[in-house]
C-alpha positions as CSV (number, residue, x, y, z in Angstrom):
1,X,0.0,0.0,0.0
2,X,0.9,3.7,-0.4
3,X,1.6,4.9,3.0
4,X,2.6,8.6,1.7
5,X,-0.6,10.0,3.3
6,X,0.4,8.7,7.2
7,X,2.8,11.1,8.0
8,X,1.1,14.1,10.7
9,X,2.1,15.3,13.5
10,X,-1.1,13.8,15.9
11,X,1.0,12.8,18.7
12,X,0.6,9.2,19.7
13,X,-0.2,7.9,22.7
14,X,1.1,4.7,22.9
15,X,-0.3,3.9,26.7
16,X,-3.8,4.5,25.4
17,X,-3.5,3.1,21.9
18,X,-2.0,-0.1,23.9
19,X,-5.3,0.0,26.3
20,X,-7.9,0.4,23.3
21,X,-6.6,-2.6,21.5
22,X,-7.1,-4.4,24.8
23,X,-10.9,-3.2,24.8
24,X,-11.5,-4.3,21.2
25,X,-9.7,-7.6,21.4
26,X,-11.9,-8.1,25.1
27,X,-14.8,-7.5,22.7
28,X,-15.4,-3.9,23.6
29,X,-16.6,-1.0,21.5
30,X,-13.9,2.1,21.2
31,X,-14.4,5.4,19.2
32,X,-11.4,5.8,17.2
33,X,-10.2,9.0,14.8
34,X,-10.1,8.7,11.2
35,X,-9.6,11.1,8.5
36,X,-12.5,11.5,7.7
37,X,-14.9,11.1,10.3
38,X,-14.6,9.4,14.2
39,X,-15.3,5.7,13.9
40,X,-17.3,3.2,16.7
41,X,-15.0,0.4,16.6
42,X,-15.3,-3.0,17.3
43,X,-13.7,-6.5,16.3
44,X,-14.6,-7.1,12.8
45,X,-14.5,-11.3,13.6
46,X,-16.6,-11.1,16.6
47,X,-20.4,-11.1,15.9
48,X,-21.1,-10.1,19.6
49,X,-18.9,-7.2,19.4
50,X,-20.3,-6.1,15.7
51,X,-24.3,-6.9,17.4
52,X,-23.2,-4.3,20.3
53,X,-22.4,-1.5,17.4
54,X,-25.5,-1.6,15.6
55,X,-27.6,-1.4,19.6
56,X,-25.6,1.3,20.5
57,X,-25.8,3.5,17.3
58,X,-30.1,2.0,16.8
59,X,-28.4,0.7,13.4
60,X,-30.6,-1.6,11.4
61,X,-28.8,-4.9,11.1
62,X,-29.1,-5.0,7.6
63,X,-27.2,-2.3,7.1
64,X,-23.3,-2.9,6.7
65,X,-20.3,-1.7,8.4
66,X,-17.1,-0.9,7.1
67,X,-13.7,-3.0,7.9
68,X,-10.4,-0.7,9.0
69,X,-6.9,-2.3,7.8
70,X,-3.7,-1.9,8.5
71,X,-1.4,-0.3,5.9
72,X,0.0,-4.3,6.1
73,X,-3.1,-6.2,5.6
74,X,-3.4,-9.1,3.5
75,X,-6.7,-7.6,1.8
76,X,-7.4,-11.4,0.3
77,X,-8.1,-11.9,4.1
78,X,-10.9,-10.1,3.6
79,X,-12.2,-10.5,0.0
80,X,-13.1,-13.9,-1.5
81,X,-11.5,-12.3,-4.7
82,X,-9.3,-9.1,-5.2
83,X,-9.6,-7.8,-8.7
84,X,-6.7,-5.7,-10.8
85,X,-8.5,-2.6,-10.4
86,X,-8.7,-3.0,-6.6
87,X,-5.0,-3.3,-6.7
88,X,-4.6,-0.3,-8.6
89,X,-7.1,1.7,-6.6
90,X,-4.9,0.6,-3.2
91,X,-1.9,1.8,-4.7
92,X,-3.2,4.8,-5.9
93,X,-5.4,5.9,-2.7
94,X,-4.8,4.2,0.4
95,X,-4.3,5.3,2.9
96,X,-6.6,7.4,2.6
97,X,-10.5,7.8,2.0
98,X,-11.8,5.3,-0.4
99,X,-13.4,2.3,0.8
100,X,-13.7,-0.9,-1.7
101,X,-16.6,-2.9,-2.0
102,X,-15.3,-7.0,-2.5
103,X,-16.8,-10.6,-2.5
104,X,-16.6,-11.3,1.1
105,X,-14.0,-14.3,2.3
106,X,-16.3,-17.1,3.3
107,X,-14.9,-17.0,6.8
108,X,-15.7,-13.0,7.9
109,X,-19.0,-12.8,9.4
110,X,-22.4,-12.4,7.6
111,X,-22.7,-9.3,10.6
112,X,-20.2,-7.1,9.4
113,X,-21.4,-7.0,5.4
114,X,-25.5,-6.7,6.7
115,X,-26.3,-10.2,5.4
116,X,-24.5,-9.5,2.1
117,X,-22.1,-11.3,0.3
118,X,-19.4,-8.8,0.1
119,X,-17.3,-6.5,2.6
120,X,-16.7,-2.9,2.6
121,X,-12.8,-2.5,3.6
122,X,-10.6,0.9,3.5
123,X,-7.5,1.8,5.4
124,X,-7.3,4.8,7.3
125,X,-4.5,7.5,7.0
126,X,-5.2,9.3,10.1
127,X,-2.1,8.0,12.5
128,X,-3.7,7.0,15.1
129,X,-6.2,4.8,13.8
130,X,-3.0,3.3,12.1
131,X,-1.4,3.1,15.2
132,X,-4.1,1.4,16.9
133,X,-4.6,-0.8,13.8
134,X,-1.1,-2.5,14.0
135,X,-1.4,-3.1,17.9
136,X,-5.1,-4.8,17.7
137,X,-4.4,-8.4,17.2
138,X,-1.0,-7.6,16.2
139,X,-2.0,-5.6,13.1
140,X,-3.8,-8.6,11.6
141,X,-7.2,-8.0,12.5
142,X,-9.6,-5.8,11.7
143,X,-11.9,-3.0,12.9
144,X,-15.4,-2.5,12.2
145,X,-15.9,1.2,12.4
146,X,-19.2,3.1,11.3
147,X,-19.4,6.6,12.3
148,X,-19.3,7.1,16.0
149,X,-23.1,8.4,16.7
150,X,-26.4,7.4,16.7
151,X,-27.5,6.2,13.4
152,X,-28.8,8.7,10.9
153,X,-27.4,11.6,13.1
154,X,-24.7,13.9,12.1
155,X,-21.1,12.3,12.2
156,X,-18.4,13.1,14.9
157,X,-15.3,14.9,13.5
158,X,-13.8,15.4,17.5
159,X,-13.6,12.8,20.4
160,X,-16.0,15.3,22.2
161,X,-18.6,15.1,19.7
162,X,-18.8,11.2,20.3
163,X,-19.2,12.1,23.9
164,X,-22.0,14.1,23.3
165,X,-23.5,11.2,21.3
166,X,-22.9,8.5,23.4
167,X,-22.0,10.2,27.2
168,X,-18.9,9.9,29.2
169,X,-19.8,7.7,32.0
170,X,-20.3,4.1,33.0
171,X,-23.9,4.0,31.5
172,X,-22.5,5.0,28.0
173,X,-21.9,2.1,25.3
174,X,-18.3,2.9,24.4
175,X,-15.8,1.4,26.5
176,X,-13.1,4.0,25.5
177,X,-12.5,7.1,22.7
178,X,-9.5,7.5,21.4
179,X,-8.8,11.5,21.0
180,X,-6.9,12.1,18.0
181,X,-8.1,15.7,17.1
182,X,-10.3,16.7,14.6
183,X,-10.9,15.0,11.5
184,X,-8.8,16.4,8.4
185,X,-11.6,15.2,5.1
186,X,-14.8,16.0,7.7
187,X,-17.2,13.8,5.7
188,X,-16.9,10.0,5.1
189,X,-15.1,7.7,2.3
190,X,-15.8,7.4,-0.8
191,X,-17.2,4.0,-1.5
192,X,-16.4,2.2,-4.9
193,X,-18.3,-1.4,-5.8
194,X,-15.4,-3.8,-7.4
195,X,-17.9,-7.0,-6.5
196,X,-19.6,-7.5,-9.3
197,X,-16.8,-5.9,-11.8
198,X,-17.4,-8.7,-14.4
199,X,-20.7,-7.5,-14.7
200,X,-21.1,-4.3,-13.7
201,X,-17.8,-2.6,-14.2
202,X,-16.9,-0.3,-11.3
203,X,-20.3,1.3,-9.3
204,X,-19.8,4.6,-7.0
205,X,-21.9,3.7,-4.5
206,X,-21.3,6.8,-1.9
207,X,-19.2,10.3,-3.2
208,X,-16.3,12.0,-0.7
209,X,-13.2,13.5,-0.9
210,X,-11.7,11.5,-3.6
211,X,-14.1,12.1,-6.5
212,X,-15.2,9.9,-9.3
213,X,-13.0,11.7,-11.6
214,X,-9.8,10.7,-10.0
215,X,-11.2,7.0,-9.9
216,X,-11.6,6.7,-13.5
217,X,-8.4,8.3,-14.6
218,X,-6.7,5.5,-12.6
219,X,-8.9,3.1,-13.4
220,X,-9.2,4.0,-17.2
221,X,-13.2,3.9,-17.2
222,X,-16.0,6.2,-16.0
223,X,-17.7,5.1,-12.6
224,X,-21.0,3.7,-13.8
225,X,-24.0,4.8,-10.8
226,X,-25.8,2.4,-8.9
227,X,-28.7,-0.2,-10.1
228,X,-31.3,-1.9,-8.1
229,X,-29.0,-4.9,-7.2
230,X,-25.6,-2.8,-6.2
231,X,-24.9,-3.7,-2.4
232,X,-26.5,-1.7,0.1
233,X,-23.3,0.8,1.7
234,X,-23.5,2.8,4.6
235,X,-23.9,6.4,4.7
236,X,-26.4,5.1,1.4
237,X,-30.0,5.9,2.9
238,X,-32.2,8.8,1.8
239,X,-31.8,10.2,4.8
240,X,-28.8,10.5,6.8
241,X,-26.6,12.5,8.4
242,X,-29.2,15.0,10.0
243,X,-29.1,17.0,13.2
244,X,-32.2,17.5,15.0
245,X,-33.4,20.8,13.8
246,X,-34.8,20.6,10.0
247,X,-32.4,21.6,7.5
248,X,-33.4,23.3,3.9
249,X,-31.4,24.6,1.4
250,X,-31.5,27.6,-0.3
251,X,-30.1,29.2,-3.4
252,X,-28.3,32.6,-2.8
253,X,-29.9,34.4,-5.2
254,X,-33.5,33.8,-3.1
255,X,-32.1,34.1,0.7
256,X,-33.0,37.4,0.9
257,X,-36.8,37.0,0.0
258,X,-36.9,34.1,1.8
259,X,-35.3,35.2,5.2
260,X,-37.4,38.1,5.0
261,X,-40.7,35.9,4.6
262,X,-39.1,33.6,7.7
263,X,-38.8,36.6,10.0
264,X,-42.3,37.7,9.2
265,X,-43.9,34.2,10.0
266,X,-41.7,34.6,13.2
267,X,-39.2,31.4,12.2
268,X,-35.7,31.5,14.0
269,X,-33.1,31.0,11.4
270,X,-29.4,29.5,12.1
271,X,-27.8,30.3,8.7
272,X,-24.9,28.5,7.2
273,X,-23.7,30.8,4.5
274,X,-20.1,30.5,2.0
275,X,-20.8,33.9,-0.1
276,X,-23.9,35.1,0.6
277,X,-24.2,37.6,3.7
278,X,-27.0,37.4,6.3
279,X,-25.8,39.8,8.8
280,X,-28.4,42.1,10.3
281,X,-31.0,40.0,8.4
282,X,-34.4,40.1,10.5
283,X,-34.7,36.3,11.9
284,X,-31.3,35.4,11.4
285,X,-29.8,34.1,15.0
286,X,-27.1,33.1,14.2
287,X,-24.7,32.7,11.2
288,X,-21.9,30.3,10.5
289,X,-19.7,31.7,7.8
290,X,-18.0,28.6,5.5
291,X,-14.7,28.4,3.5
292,X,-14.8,29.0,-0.5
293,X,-13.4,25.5,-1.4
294,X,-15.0,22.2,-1.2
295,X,-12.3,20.2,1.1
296,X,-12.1,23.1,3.7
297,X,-16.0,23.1,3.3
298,X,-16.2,19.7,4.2
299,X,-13.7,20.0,6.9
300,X,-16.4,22.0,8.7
301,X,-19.4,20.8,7.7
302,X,-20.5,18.1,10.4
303,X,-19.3,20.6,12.9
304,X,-21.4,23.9,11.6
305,X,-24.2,21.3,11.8
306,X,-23.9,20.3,15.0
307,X,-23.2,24.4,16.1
308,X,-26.0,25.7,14.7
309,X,-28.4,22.5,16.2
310,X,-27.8,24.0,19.5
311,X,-28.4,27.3,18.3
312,X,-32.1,26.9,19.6
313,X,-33.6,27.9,16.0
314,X,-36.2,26.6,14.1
315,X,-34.6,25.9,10.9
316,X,-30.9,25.5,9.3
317,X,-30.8,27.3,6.4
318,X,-27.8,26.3,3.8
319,X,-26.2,28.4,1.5
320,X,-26.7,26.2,-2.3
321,X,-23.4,24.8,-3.0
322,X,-21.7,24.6,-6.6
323,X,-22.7,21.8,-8.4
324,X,-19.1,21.2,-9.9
325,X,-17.9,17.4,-9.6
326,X,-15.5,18.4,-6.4
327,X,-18.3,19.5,-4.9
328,X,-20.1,16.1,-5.2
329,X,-19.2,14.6,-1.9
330,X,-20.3,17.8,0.1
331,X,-23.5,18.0,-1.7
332,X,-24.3,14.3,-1.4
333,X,-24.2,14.4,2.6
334,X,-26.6,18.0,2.9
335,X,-28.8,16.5,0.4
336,X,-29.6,13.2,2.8
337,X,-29.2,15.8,5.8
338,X,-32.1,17.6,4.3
339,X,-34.0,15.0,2.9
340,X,-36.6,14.8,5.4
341,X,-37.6,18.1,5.7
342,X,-38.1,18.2,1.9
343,X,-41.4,20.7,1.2
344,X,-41.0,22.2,4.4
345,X,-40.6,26.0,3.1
346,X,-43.4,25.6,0.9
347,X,-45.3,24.3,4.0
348,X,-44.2,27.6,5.9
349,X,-44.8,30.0,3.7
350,X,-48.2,28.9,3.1
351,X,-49.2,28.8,6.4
């Protein structure tokens, strides 16, 4: 594997990476820092341990979980099969963000693939999931690691957002979180099918940082988009992703009418805003300026939506992002975030 992306300067605790291994390998769930987002870990080869993530997180249990790697793993561990253009995504991406869809091995548990007959497997760049990697089961096992929250909520970028998810004391579900700072990416991998590759060529099955684009130039074909029989992937549902308080989005060019009709129907606003500015705006609360690009964008993302759901407003309104193919990852995730509360303006605004 390419381990170019490991380097960082994360200090390592070595005391506490030694005593989370111990957790997992006891059967124990730990919350663990990735690049992307925190993960809730557990032993990928223990159903027990993978049945005590879905109760903590309320995850339906056909839903699958993704399996964490060391930059050493044997991937045919994992994966029944590992096609050429797995190999060449590994060598081009990981570590990093990408997660690879494979037949599952016959021996790795029908738990940790929902039922399914393949595995979701990535390895992470941040260190000190790397760290704690290579010291659980001697760096040949692996770790099941959703997003550290409950599920369908919006995913933890800081050890303190998992404790605000899951608590801090002995009632809480996770035996131990790992603090490695906050998460570089901010939003989760991207997740490539390569199961059914014969048939189906390669599928993009969830968008992030490392866009489709990049995939196919390595890959020498465009990603095709899911069918009816792709495999179900997490972070894949409608909705997802969603703090408590609605979310709506809003082009820039009709915030201003639209803010102005919210104040006048007496709506409390918490705006998330990149170009457009809000301040002084009747009804707006509060206001969460956002970087130009797309990766500082994500970066923040999970975190302005966690701010501005304690904000005490009524709705989040979000600035309409470009529709440019970087911006497909960022996008994908406030489109699920706001998939529930779709017709809600309209709804307001007649009322």
């Amino acid at each position: 594997m390419n381990d170019k992306r490991a380097s960082s300067t994360v200090p390592i605790d070595v005391a506490a990476i030694m005593h989370a291994a111990r957790k997992l390998e006891q059967g124990g769930l730990v919350a663990f820092p990735t690049e992307t987002v925190y993960g809730l870990g557990g032993d990928a080869e223990n159903p027990a341990a993978i049945a005590a993530i879905y109760a903590a997180k309320g995850r339906p249990a056909n839903h699958p979980v993704i399996v964490h790697v060391s930059p050493e793993a044997d991937i045919g561990y994992w994966a029944a099969s590992v096609p050429v253009e797995a190999r060449r995504l590994i060598a081009s991406f990981w570590p990093g963000p990408l997660t690879l869809i494979l037949k599952r091995a016959a021996h790795i548990p029908d738990a940790v693939a929902g039922g399914q007959d393949s595995v979701g497997v990535r390895c992470p760049s941040h260190p000190v999931a790397q760290a704690l990697l290579r010291e659980f089961r001697g760096g040949k096992g692996g770790i099941a690691g959703p997003s550290a929250n409950k599920f369908g909520h919006v995913s933890p970028t800081t050890a303190e957002h998992v404790r605000e998810e899951f608590g801090s004391d002995a009632d809480s579900p996770v035996d131990y979180v790992l603090d490695g700072g906050q998460s570089e990416v901010g939003i989760e991998s991207t997740i490539v099918d390569l199961s059914r590759i014969e048939t189906h060529g390669p599928v993009l099955l969830r968008p992030g940082q490392i866009s489709a684009d990049r995939i196919a130039a390595v890959l020498g074909v465009p990603l095709a988009t899911p069918d009816a029989t792709a495999p179900r992937a997490s972070g894949t549902l409608d909705a997802h992703y969603a703090p408590h308080t609605p979310v709506v989005q809003v082009a820039s060019a009709e915030l201003p009418a639209l803010l102005g009709k919210l104040a006048g129907i007496g709506q409390k606003v918490a705006l998330i805003q990149r170009e457009f500015r809000g301040d002084g705006v009747p009804g707006v609360t509060v206001i969460r300026p956002m970087p130009l690009t797309a990766d500082a964008y994500a970066h923040d993302l999970y975190a302005a939506l966690r701010d501005m759901d304690h904000a005490g407003a009524d709705l989040i309104v979000v600035e309409s992002l470009p529709l440019s193919a970087d911006w497909q990852g960022v996008n994908d995730r406030l489109r699920r975030a706001a998939f529930d509360s779709q017709g809600l303006l309209a709804r307001l605004i007649q009322d």
